[in-house]
Every structure is written in C-alpha cells, then in structure tokens.
N, C-alpha and C positions, 0 to 999 in steps of 0.2 A: 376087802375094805382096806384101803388106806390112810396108815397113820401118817401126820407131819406135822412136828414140832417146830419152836421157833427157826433154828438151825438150818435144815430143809429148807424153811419160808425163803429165807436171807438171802440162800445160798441159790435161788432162782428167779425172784420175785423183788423188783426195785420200787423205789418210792416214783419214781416218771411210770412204770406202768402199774400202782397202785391209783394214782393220780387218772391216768388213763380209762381205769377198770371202773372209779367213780364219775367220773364224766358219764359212760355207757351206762351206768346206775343210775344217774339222775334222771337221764335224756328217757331209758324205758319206762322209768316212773312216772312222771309226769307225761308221759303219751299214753298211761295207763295200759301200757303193754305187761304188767306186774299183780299177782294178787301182796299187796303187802299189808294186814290187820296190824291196827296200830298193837303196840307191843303190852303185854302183860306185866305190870309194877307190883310186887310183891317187897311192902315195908318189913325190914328187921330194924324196926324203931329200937329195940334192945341194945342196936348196935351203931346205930345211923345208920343204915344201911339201907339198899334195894338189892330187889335179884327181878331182871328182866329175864322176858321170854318174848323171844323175836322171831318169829317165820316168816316165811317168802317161799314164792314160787313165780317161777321166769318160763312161762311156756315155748320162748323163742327157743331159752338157750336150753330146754330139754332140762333145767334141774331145777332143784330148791334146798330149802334148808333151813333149819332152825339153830340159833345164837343162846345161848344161856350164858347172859353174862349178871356179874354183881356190881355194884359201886358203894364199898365201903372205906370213906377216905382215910380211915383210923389205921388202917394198912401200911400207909406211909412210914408208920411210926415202928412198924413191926420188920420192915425191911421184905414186907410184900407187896404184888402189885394191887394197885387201888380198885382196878376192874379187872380182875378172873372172867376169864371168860374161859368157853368150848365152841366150837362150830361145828355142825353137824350137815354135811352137804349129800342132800338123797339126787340118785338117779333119777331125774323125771320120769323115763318111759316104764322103768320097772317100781317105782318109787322104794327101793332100797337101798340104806346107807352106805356111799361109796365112800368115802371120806370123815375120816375126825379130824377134825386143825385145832391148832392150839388158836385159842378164840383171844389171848388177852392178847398176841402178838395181831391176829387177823384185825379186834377190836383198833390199835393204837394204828397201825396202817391205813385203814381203813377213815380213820376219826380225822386223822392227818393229812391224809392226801384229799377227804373234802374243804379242808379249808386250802390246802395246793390248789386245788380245781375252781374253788372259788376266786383266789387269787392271779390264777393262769387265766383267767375269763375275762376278769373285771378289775384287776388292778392295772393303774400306770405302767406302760412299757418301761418307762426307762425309773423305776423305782429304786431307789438305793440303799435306804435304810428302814430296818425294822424293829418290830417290838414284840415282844410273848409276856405274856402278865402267867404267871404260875410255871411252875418246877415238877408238875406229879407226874403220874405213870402216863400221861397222855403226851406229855411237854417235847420230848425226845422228837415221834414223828411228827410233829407240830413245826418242829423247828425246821426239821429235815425238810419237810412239805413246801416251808416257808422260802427257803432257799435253794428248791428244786425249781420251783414257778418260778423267781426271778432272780437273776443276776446281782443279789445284794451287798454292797460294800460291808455293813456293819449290823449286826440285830441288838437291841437292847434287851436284857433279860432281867424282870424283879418277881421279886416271889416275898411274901412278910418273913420270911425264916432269909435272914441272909446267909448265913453258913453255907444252909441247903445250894443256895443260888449258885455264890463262888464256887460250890464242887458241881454243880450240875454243867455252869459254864465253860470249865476245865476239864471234866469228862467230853461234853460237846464239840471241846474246841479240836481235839483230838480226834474224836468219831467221825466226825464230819469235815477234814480239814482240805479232805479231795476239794471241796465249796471254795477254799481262798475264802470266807466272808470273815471278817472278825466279832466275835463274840465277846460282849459288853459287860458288868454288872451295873442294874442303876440301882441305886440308893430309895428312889420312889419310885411310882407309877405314871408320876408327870415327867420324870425324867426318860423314861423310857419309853411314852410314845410320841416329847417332843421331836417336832419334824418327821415325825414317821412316816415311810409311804405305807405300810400296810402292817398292822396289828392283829394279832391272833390273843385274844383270851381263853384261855383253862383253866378255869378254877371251879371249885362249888361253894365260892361266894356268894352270902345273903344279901349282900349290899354293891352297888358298883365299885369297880375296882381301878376305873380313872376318871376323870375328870372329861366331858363330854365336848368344853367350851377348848378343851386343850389341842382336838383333834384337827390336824391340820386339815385345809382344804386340798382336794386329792388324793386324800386316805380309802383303801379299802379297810374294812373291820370284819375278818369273823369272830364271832360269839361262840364258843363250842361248848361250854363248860355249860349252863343252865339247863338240866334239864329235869326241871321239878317246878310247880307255880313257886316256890318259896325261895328260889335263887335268883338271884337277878349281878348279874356280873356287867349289864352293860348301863351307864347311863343314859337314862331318858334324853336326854340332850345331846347325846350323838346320834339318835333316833330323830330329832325332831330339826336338824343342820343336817340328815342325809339326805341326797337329793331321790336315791333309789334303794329300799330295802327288797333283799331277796332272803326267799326259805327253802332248803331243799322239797321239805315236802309242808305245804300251809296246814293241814290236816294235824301234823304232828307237834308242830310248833306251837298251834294254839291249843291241843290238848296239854300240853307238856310246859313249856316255858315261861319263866317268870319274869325274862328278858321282855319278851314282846304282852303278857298276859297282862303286868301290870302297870305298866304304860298305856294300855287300853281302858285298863279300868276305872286307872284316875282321868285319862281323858287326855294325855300328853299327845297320844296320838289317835289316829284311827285305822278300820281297815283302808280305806282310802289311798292309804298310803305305804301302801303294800304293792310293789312294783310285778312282781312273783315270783315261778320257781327258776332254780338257776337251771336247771334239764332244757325250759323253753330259751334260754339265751342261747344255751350251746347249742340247739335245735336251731335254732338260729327264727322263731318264731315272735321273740320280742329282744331289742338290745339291751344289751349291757352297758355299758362304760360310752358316752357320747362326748365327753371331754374331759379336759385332765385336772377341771377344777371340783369334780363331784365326788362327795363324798358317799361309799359307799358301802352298805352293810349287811352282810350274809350272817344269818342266824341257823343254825345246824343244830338238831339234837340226836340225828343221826336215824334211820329206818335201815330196816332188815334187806330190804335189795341190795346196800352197798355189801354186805357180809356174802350175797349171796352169788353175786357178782363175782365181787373180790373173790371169794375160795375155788368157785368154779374156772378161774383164770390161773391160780396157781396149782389148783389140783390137774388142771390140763397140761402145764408145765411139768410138775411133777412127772407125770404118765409120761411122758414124751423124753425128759431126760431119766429115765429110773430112778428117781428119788423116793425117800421113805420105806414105810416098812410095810408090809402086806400081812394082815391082822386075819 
C-alpha cells in the first residue's frame, strides 16, 4: 500500500492534468461507464457540520475507491482545513487497498480543476478578467483552476471577512505568480464580478452572494460551493439570463443543491432549462459555448469518479516516478 501526502501530490501531479483527469471523469460518467451511488450525508448539526462517504468504481480503469470527507466551516476559524478529507483508492482486479491520499488536498484539486474544465469548455476564448466570491479551503485551487483554463489579465477576489481576503490575495499573488495575472481585492460582490468573463463561487452561503442582473453577457458561472438544499450561493436571476445551464452529474445536483432546488421550487426556473452534463460537451455529444454573447453556468457539487480518477492518475504517477512511502 501506498501512502501520499500533500507534498508527494504537488510534487508530481499539476492543476492542467488535475483539469485533464476531470474531463476523463465527467466524459466516463455521464456515458455511464461508472458505478457512482450518490454519496452518504451524515449531519454533525452539533457542529455545522457533514461527513460524506463517497465510493466509486471505474471498471475501465481496473480501480475504485472511496473519499471520507467532512465540511465543517467553523474550521476556518481554527486554522484547519474546512474539508478533511482521506481517499482510499482499491485495486479493481484484486479489490485491495493500494493507496491512501491525503483526501483534503485530492478533495481541493479535484473541486478546482472542475470548475478549470468547466471553464476550458465553455468559457470565452479570449476572456480577461475574473471573479472568486470566498476565501476558504477550497478558494486556492479555484483560483489556480481559474487561471490554468485561461489566459487572464486580472481576477477579483471578495470574501465578507476582508482581512481574510487581503492575506489570501498576497499569499496568492506569490503562489501563483508563474500566471503573470494580477490579483485584486474587491470591496463587494458587485465589484468583483463587474465585467467579469468568468466567475467561480465558494462559499456555504444561505443566501446569494451577487447580484444576478450584474452578470455580464458572455459570462461563464461555476457554482461550487452549495451543496446542501439550504445553500443557495447563486442568484436566481443569473439562472434565468443564462442562455445554457450545465451539471456535472443532474442526479446529484438535484439531490443535493439549493442553487438549482430552489429556483425550481419557486418556479424561477424549470427543468426545461437544463441544457445538461458537461461530460456530453466534451464527448462532444451536445455543444457548449455557440457564441460569445451567452451566458453560461456550470453547477458542481462534486461525485466520487472525479476523486476516483483523480487518485488513480496520481497514484500511477507516483508508481512510475517512486514516490511515497510503502505502508
């Protein structure tokens, strides 16, 4: 069995082929080449919290595996990460565990590079500027994701804690400065995704977290952050001026999110208006992006193939250059 911590991950495994590994994660899911049971929510209301349990099995690629991750935001404040995770990736033919990864680094890569692959699909080629609404443990590969898909001059970043913000964009600016892009602090939410070509929210906001009418035309949007009925981070009204909504998986979205659940319920929108999964664009089975004035918006709550993917590509990496430790 082998172990691999963040360190290991980094030190083999890049945000363009995490980006890459979700693509191939989408595309076998939605051709249903995938067993993936929607995932197990276990509340620690005690705490705010959840603890998932996520398995997968990928008969192509011979593996599977199961994700135990938590999301407890209160974390933030403890100087831990918001979602602990583990990933546990079993050998398909013999089905024993050949891999432990550290899950909360697998989790933020993973969560990142689908809104990168959302964006590398379906955003404006020649996009310049962007937006991230939240600062948490997810925001980092978010940003990265953001600026691996495109070429962008400037990202705006707000978060309600400004402190938070200015260090996160200062740490950022630095992590990330191989990009050239420059990193922003906006003062609001309007400020930061005026003129945006493409937006990425994170947060576990009950309420939305910008203004819907603000959103320029030729905006992509991913949604990442909701994934509970009682979160709703995106305005109904960017929902209802988008000319095409996509889910990674529809199954999971409409179990799970408060984004799309209750914009249904009050009637803002319908399913009708559900364009579908992003796997069938990049299958190349229905288009994406048909001009550069459509707004468009990818909702993510995230399923166990992209973890299950994603690990079996780094743990093949691993093998191949000797990394980690043999347990």
């Amino acid at each position: 069995m082998l172990l691999l911590n963040k360190n290991d991950i980094k030190n083999i495994f890049t945000m363009r082929d995490a980006i890459e590994a979700d693509k191939e994660a989408f595309r076998i899911y939605t051709e249903g080449r995938s067993v993936v049971p929607l995932r197990t929510n276990i509340p620690a209301t005690k705490y705010e919290g959840s603890m998932l349990f996520m398995p997968g099995y990928i008969e192509d690629l011979d593996c599977a595996g199961i994700k135990i991750v938590s999301v407890f935001p209160k974390n933030i404040n403890k100087g831990k990460p918001v979602t602990p995770a583990t990933v546990l990736l079993l050998d398909g033919t013999t089905g024993e565990v050949c891999s432990i990864l550290d899950g909360t680094y697998v989790t933020q890569l993973r969560t990142g590079a689908a809104s990168g692959a959302a964006i590398d699909v379906l955003a404006r080629k020649d996009a310049k500027k962007g937006a991230l609404i939240g600062t948490g443990g997810q925001a980092c590969t978010q940003l990265e994701a953001m600026v691996e898909a495109r070429n962008l001059e400037e990202v705006y970043i707000f978060d309600l804690d400004e402190n938070r913000t200015k260090a996160f964009v200062e740490e950022m600016q630095e992590e990330l400065k191989h990009y050239n892009t420059k990193f922003r602090v906006a003062k609001t939410s309007d400020e930061a995704i005026d003129d945006a070509d493409v937006i990425i929210t994170v947060t576990t906001s009950r309420r939305p977290v910008f203004d819907g009418n603000k959103v320029k035309k030729g905006a992509t949007i991913s949604a990442v952050g909701s994934y509970l009925p009682v979160m709703q981070e995106l305005d109904p009204v960017a929902l209802t001026r988008a000319s095409k909504i996509f889910f990674e998986s529809t199954e999971a979205v409409l179990s799970e999110s408060g984004d799309i659940l209750n914009p249904l319920k009050d009637g803002s929108i319908t399913k009708n208006d559900f364009s579908g999964e992003l796997g069938d664009v990049i299958s190349g089975k229905i288009l994406g992006r048909e001009n550069d004035d459509e707004i468009i918006v990818f909702k993510t709550v995230g399923i166990a193939v992209q973890d299950v993917v994603t690990a079996k590509k780094i743990y093949d990496k691993a093998v191949e250059k000797g990394i980690g430790i043999e347990w």
